[in-house]
PDBQT receptor file of N, H, CA, C and O in Angstrom, charges set to zero:
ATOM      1  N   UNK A   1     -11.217   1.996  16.236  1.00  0.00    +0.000 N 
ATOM      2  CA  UNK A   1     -11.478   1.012  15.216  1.00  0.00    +0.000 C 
ATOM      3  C   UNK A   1     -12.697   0.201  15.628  1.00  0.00    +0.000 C 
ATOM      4  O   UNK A   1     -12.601  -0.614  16.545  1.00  0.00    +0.000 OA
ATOM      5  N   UNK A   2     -13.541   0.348  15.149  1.00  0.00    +0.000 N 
ATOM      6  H   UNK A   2     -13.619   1.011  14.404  1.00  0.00    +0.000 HD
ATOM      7  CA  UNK A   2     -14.661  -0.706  15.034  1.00  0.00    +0.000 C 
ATOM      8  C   UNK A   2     -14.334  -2.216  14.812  1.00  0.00    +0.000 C 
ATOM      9  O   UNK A   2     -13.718  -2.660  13.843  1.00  0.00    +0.000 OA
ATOM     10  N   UNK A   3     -14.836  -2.935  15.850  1.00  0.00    +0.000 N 
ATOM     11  H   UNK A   3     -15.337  -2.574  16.637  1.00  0.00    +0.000 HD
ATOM     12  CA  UNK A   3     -13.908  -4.145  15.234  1.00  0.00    +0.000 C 
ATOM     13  C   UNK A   3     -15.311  -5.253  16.160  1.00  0.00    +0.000 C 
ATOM     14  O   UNK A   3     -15.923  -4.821  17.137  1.00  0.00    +0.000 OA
ATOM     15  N   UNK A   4     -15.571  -6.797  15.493  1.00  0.00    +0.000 N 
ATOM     16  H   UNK A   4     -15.074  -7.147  14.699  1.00  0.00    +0.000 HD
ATOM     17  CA  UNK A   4     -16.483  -7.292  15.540  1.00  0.00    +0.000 C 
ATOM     18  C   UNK A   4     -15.452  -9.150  15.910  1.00  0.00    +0.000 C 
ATOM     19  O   UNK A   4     -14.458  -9.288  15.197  1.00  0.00    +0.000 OA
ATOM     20  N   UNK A   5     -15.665 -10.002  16.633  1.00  0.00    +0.000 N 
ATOM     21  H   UNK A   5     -16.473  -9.889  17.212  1.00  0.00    +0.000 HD
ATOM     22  CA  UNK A   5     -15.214 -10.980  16.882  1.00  0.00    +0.000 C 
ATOM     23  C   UNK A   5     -16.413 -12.357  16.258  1.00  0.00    +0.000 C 
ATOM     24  O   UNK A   5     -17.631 -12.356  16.434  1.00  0.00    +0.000 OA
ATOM     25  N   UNK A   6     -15.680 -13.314  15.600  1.00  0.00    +0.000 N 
ATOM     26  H   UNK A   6     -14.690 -13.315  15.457  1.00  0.00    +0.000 HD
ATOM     27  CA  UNK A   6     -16.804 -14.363  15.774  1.00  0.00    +0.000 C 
ATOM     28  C   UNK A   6     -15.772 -15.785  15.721  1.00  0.00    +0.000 C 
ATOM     29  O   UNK A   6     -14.838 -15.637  14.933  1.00  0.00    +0.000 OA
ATOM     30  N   UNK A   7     -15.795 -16.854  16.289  1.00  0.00    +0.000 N 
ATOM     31  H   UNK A   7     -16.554 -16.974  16.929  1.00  0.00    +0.000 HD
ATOM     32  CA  UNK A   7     -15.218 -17.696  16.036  1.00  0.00    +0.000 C 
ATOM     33  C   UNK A   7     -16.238 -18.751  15.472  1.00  0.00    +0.000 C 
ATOM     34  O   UNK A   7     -17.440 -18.860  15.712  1.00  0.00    +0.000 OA
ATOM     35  N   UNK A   8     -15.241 -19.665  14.472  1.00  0.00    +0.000 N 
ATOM     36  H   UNK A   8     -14.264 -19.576  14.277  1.00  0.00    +0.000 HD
ATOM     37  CA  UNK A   8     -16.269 -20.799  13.786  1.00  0.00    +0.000 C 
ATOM     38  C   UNK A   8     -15.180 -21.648  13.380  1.00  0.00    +0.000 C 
ATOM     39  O   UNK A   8     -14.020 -21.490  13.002  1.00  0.00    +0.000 OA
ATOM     40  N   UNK A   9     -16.213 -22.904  13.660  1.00  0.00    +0.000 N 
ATOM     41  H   UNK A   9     -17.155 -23.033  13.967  1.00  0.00    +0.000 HD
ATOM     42  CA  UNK A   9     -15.533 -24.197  12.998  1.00  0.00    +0.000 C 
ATOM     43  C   UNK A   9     -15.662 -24.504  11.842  1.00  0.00    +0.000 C 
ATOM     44  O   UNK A   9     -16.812 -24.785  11.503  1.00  0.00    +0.000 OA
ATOM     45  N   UNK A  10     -14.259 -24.598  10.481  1.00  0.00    +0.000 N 
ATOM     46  H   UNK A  10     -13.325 -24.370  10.756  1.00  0.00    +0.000 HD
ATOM     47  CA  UNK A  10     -14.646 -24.991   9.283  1.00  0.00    +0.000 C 
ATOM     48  C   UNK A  10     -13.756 -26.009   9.068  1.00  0.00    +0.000 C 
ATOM     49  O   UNK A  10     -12.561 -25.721   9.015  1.00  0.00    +0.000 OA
ATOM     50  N   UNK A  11     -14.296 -27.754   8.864  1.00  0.00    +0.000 N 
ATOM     51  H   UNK A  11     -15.267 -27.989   8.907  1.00  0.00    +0.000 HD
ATOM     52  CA  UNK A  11     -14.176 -28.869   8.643  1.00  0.00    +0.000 C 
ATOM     53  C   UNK A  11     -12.710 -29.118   9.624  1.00  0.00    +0.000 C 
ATOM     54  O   UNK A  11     -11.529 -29.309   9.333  1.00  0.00    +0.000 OA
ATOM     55  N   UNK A  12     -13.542 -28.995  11.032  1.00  0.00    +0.000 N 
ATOM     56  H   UNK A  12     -14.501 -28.841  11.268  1.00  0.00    +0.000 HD
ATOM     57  CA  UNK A  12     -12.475 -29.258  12.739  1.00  0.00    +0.000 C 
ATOM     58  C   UNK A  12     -11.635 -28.411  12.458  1.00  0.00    +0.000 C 
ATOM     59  O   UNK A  12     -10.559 -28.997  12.577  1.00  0.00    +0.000 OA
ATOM     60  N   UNK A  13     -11.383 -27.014  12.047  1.00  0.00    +0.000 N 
ATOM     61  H   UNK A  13     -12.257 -26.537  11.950  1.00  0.00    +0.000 HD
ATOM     62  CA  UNK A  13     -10.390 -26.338  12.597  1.00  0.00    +0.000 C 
ATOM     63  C   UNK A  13     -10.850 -24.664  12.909  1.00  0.00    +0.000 C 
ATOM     64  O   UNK A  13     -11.487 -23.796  12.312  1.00  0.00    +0.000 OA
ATOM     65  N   UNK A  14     -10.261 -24.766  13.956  1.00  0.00    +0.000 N 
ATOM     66  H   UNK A  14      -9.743 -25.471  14.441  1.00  0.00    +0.000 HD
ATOM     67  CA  UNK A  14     -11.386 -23.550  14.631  1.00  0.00    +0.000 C 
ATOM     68  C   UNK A  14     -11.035 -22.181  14.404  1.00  0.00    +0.000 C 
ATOM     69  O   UNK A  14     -10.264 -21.819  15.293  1.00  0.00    +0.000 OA
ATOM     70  N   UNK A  15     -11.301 -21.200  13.517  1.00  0.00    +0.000 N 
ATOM     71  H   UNK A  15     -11.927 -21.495  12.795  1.00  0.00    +0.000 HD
ATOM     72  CA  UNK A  15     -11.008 -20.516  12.746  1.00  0.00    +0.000 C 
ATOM     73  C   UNK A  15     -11.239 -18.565  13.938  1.00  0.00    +0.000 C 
ATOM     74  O   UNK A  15     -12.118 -18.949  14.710  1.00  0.00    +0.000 OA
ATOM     75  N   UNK A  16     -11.052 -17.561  14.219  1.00  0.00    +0.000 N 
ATOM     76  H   UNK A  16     -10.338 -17.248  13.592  1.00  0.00    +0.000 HD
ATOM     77  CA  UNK A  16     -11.200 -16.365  14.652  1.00  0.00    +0.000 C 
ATOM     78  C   UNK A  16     -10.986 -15.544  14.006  1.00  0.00    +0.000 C 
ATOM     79  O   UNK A  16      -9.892 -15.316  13.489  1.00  0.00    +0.000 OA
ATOM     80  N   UNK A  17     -12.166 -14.792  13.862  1.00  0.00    +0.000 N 
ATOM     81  H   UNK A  17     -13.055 -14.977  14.281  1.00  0.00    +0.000 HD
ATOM     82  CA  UNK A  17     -12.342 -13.898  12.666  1.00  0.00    +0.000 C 
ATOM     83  C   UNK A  17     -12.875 -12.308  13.028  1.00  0.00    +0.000 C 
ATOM     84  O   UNK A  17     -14.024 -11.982  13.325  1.00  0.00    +0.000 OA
ATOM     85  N   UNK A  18     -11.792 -11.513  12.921  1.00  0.00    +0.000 N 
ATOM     86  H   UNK A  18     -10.859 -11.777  12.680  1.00  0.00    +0.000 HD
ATOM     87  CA  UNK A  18     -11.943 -10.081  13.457  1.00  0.00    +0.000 C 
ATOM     88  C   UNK A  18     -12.334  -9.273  12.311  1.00  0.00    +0.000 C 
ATOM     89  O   UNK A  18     -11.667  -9.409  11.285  1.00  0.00    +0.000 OA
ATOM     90  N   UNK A  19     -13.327  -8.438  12.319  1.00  0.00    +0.000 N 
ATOM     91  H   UNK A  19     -13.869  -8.328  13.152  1.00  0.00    +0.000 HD
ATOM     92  CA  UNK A  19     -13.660  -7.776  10.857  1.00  0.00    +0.000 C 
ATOM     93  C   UNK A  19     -14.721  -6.507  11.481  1.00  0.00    +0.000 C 
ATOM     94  O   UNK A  19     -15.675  -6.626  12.251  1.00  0.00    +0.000 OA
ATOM     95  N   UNK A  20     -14.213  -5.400  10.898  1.00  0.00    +0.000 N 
ATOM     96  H   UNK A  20     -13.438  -5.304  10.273  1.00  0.00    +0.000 HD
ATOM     97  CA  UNK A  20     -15.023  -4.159  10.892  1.00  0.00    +0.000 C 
ATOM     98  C   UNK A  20     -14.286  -3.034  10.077  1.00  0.00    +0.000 C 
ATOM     99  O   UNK A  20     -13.797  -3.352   8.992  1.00  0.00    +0.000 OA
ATOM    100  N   UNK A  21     -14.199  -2.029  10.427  1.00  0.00    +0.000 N 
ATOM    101  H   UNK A  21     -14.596  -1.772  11.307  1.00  0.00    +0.000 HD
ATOM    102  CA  UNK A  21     -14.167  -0.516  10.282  1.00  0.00    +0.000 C 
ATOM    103  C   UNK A  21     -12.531   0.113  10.559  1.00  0.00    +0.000 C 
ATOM    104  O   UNK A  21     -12.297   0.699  11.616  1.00  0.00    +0.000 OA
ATOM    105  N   UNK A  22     -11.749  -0.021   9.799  1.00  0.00    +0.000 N 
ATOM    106  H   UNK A  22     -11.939  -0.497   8.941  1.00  0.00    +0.000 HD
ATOM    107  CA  UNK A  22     -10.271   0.457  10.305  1.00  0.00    +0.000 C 
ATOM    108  C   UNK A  22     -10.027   2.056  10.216  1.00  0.00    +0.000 C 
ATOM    109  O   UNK A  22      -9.375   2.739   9.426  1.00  0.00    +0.000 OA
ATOM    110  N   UNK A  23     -10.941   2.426  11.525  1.00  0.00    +0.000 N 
ATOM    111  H   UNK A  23     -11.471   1.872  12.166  1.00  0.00    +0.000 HD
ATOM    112  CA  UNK A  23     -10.626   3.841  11.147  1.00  0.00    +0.000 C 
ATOM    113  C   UNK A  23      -9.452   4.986  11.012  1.00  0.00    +0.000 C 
ATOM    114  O   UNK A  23      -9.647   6.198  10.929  1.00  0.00    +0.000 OA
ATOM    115  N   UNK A  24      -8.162   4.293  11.009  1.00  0.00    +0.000 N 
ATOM    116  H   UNK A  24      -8.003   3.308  11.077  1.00  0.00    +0.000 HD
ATOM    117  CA  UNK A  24      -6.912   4.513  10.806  1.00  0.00    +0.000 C 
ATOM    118  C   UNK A  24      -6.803   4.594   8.947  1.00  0.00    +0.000 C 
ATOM    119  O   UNK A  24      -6.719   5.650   8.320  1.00  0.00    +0.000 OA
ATOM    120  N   UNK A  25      -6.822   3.724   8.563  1.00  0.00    +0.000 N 
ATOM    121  H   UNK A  25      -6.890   2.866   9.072  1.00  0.00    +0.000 HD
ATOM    122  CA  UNK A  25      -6.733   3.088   7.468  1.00  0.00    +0.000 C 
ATOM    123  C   UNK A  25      -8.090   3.429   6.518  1.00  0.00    +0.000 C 
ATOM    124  O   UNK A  25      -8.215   3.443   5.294  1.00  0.00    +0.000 OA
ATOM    125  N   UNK A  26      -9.023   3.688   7.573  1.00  0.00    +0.000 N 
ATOM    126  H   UNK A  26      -8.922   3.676   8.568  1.00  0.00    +0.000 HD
ATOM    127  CA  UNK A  26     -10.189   4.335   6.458  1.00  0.00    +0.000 C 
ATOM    128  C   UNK A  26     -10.820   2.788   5.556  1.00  0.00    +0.000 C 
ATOM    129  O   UNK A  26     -11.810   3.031   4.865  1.00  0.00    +0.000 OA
ATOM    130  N   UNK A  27     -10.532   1.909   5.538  1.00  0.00    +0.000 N 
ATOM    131  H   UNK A  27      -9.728   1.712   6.099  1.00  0.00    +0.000 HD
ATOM    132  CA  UNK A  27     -10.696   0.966   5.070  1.00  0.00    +0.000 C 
ATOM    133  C   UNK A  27     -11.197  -0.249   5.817  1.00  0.00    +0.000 C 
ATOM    134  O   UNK A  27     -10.690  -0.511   6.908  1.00  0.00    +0.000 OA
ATOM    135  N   UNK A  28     -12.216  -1.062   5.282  1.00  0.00    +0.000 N 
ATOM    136  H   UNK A  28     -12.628  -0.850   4.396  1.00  0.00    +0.000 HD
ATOM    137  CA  UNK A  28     -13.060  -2.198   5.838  1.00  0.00    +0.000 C 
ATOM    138  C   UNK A  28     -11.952  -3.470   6.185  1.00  0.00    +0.000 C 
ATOM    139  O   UNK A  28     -10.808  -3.496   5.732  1.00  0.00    +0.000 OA
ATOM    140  N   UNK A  29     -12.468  -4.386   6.974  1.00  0.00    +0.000 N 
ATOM    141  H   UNK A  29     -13.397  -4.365   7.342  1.00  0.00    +0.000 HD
ATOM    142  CA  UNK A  29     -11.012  -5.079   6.884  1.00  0.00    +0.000 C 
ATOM    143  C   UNK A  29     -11.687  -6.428   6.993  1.00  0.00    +0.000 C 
ATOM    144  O   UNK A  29     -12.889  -6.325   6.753  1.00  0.00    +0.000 OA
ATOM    145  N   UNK A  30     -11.275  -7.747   7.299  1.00  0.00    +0.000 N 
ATOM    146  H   UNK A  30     -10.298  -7.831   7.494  1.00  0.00    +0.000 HD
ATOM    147  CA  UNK A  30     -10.976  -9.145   7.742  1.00  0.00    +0.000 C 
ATOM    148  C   UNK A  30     -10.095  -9.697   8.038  1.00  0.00    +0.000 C 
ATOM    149  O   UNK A  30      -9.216  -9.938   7.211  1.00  0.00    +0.000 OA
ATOM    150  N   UNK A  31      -9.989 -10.182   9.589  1.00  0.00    +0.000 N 
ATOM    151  H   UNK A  31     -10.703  -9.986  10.261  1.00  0.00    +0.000 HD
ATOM    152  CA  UNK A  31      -8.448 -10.612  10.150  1.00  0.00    +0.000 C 
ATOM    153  C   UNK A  31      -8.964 -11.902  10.637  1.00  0.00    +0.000 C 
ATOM    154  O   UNK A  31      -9.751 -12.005  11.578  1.00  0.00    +0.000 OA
ATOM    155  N   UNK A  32      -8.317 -13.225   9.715  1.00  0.00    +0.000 N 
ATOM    156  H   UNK A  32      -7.678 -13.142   8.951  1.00  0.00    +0.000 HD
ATOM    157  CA  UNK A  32      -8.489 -14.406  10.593  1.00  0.00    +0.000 C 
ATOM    158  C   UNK A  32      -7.231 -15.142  11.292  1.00  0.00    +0.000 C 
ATOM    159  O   UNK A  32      -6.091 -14.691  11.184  1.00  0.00    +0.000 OA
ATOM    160  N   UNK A  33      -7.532 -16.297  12.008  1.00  0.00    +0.000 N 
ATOM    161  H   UNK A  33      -8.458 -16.663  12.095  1.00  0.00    +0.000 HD
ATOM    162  CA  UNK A  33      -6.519 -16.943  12.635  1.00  0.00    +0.000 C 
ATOM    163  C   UNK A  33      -6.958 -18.023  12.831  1.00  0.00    +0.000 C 
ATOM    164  O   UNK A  33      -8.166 -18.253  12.769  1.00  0.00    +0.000 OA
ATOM    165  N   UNK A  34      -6.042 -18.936  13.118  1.00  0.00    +0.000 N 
ATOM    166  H   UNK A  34      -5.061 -18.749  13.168  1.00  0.00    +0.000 HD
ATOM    167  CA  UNK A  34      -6.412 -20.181  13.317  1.00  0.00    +0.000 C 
ATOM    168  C   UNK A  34      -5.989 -20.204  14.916  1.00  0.00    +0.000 C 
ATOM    169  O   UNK A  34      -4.898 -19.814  15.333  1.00  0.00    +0.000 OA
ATOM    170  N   UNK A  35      -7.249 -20.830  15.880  1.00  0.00    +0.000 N 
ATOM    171  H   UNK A  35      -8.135 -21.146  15.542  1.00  0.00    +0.000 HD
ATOM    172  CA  UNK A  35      -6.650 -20.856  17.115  1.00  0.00    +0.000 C 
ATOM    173  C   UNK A  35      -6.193 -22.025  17.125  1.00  0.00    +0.000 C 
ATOM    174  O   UNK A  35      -6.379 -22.975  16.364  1.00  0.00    +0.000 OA
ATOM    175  N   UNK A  36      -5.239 -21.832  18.548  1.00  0.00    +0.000 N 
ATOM    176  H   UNK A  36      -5.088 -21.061  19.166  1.00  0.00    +0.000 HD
ATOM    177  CA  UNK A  36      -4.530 -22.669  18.700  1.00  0.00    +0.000 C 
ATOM    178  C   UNK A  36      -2.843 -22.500  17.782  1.00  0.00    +0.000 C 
ATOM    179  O   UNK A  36      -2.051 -22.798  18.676  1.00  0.00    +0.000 OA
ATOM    180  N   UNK A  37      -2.011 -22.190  16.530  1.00  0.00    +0.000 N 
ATOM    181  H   UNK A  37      -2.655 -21.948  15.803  1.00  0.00    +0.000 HD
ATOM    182  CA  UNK A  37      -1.561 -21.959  15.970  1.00  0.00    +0.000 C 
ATOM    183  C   UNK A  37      -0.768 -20.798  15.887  1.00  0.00    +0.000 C 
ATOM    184  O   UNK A  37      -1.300 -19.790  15.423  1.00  0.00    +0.000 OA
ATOM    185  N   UNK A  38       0.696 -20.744  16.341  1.00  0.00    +0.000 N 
ATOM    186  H   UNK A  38       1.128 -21.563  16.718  1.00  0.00    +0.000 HD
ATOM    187  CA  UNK A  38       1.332 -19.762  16.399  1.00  0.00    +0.000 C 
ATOM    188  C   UNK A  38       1.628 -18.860  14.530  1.00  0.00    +0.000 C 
ATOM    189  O   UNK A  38       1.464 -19.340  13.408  1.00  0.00    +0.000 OA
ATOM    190  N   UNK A  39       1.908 -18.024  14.786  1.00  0.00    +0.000 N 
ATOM    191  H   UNK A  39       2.041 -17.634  15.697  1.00  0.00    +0.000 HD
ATOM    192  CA  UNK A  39       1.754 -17.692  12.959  1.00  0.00    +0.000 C 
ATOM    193  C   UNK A  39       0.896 -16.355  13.007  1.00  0.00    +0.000 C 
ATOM    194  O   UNK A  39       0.108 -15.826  13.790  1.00  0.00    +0.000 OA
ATOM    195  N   UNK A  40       1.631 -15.997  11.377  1.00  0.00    +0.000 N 
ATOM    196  H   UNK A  40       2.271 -16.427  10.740  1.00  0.00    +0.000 HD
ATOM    197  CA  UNK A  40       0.836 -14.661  11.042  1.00  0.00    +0.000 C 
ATOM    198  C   UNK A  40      -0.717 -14.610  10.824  1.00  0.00    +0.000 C 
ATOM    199  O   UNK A  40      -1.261 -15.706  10.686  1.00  0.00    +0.000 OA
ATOM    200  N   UNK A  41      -1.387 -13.661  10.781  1.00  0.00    +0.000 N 
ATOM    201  H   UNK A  41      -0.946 -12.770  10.893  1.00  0.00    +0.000 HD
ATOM    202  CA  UNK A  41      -3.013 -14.263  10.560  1.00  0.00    +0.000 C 
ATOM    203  C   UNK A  41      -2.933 -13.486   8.964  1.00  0.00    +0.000 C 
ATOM    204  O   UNK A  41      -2.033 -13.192   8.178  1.00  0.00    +0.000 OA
ATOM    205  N   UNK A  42      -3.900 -13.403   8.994  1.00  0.00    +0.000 N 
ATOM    206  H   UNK A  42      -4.632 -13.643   9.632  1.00  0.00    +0.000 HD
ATOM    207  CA  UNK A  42      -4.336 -13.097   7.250  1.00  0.00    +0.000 C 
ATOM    208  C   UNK A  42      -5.291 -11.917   7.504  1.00  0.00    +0.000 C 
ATOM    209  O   UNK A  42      -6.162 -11.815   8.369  1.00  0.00    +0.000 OA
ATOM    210  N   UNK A  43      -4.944 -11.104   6.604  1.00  0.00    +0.000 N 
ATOM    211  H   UNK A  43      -4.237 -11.187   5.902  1.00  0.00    +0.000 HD
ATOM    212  CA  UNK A  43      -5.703  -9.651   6.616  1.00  0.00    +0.000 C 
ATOM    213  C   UNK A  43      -6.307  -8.855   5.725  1.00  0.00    +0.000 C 
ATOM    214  O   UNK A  43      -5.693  -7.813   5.496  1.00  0.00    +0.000 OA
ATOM    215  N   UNK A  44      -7.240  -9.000   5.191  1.00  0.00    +0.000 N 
ATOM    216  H   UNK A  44      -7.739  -9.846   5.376  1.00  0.00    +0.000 HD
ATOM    217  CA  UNK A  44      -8.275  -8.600   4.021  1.00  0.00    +0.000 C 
ATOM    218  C   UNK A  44      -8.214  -7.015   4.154  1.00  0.00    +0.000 C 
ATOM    219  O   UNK A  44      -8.656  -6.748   5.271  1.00  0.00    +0.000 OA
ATOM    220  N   UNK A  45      -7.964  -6.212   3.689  1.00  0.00    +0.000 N 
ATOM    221  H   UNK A  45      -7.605  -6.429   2.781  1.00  0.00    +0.000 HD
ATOM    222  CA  UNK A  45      -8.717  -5.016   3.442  1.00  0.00    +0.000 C 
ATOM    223  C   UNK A  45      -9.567  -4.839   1.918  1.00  0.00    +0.000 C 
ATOM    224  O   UNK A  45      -9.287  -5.328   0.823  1.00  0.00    +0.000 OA
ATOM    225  N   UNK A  46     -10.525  -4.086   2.257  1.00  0.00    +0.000 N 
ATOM    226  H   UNK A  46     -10.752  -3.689   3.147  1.00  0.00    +0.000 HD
ATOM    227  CA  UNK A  46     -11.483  -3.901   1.264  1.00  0.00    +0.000 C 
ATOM    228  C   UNK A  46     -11.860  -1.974   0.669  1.00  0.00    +0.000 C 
ATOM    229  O   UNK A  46     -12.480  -1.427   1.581  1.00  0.00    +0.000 OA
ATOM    230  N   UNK A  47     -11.731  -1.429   0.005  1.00  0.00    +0.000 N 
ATOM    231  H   UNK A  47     -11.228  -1.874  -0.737  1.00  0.00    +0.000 HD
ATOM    232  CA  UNK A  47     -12.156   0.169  -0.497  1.00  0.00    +0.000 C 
ATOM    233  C   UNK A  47     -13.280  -0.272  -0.124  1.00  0.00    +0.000 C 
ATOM    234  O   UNK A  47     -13.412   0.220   0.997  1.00  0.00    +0.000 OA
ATOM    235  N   UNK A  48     -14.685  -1.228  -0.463  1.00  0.00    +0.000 N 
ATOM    236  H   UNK A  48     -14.578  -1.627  -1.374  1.00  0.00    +0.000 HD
ATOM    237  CA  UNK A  48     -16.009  -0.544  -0.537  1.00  0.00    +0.000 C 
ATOM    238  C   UNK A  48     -16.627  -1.755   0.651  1.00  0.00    +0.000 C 
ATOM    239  O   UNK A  48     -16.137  -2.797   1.087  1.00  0.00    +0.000 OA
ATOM    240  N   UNK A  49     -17.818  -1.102   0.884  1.00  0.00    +0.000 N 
ATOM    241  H   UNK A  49     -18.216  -0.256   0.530  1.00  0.00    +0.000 HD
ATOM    242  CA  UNK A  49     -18.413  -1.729   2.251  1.00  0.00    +0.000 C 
ATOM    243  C   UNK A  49     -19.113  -3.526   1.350  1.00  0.00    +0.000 C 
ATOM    244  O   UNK A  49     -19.061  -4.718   1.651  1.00  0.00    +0.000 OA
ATOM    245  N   UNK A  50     -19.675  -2.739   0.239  1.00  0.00    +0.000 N 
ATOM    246  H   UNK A  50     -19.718  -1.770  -0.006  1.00  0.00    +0.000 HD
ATOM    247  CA  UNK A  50     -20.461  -4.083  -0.918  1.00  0.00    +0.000 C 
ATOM    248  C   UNK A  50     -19.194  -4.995  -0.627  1.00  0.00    +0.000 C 
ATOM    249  O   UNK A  50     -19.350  -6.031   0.020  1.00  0.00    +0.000 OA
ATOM    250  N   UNK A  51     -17.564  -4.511  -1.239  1.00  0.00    +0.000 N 
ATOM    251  H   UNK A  51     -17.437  -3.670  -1.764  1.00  0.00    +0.000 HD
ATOM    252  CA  UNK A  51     -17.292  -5.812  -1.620  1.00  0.00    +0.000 C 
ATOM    253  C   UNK A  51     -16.828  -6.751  -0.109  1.00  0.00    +0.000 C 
ATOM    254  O   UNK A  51     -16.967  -7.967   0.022  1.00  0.00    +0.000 OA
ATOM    255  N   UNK A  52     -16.400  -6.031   0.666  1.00  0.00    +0.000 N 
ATOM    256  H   UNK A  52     -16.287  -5.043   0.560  1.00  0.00    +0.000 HD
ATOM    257  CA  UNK A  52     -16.169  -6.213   2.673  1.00  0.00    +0.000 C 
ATOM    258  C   UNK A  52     -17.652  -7.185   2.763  1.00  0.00    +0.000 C 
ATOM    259  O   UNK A  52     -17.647  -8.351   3.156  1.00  0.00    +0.000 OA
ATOM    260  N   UNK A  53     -18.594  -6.620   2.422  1.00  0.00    +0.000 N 
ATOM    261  H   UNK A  53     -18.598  -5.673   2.103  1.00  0.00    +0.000 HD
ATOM    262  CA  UNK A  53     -19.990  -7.389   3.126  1.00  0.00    +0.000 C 
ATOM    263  C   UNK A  53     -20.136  -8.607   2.308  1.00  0.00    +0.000 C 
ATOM    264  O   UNK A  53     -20.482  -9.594   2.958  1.00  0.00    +0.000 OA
ATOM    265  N   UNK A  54     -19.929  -8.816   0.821  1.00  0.00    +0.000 N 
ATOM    266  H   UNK A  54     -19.648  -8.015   0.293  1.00  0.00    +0.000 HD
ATOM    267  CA  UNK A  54     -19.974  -9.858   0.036  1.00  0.00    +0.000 C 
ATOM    268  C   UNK A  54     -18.992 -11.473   0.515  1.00  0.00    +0.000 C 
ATOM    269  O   UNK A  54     -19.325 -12.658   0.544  1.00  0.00    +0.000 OA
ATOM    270  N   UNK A  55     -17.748 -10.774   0.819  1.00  0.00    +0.000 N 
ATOM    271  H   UNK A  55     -17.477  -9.812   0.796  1.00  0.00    +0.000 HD
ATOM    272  CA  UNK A  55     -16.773 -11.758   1.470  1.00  0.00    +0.000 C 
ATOM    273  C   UNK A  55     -17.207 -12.175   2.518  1.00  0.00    +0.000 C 
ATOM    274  O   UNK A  55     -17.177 -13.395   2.675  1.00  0.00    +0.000 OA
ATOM    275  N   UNK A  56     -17.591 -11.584   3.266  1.00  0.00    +0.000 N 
ATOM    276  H   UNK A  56     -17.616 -10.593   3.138  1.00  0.00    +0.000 HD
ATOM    277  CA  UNK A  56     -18.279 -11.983   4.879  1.00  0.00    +0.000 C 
ATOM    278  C   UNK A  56     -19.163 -12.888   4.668  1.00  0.00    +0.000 C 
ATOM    279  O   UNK A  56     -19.300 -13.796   5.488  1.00  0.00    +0.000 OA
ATOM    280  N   UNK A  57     -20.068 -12.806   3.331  1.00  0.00    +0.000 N 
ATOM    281  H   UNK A  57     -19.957 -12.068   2.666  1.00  0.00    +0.000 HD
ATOM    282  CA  UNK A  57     -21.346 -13.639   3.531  1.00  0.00    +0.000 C 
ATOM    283  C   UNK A  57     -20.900 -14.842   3.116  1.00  0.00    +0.000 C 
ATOM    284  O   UNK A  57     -21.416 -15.838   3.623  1.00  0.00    +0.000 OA
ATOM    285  N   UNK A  58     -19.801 -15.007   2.062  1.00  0.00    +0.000 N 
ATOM    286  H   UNK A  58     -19.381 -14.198   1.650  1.00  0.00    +0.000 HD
ATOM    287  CA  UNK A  58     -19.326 -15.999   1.608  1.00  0.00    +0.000 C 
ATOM    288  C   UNK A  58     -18.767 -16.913   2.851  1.00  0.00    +0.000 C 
ATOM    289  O   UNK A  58     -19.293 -17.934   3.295  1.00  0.00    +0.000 OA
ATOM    290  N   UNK A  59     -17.625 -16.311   3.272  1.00  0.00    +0.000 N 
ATOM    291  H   UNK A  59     -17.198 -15.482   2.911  1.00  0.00    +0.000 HD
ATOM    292  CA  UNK A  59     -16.449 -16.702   3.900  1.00  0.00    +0.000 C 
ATOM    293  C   UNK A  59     -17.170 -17.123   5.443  1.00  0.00    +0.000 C 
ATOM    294  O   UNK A  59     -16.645 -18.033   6.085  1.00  0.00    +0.000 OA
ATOM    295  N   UNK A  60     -18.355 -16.435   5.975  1.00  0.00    +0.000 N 
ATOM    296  H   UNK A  60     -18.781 -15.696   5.454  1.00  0.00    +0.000 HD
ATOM    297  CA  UNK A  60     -19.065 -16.769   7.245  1.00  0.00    +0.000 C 
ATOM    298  C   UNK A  60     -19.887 -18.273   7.000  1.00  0.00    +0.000 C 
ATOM    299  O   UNK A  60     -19.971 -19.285   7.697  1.00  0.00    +0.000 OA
ATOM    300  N   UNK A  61     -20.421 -17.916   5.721  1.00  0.00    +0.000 N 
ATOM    301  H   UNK A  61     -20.353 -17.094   5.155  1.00  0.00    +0.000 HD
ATOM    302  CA  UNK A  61     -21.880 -19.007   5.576  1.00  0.00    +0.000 C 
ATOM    303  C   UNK A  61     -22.846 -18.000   6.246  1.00  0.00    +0.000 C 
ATOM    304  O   UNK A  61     -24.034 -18.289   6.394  1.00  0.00    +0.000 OA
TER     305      UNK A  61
């Protein structure tokens, strides 16, 4: 699996954000978390790379 790490702060809460290539699944993905915070994370899959890359640009800044 291709997989890409970035952490970022959005308005003090520090957010980890795993996103690439699920080559299991064949499908683009986005996995965030809140560090610090026990809990499920949240998991985007996407069919096309456009709409995977569109969310990223949004959701990164």
């Amino acid at each position: 699996m291709a997989r890409y790490f970035k952490s970022i702060n959005k308005k003090s809460v520090q957010i980890d954000v795993f996103h690439g290539w699920d080559m299991k699944l064949k499908q683009w993905f986005v996995d965030v978390k809140m560090s610090g915070f026990i809990g499920g994370n949240i998991k985007q899959l996407f069919k096309s790379q456009e709409s995977y890359n569109s969310f990223l640009k949004k959701f990164l800044g």
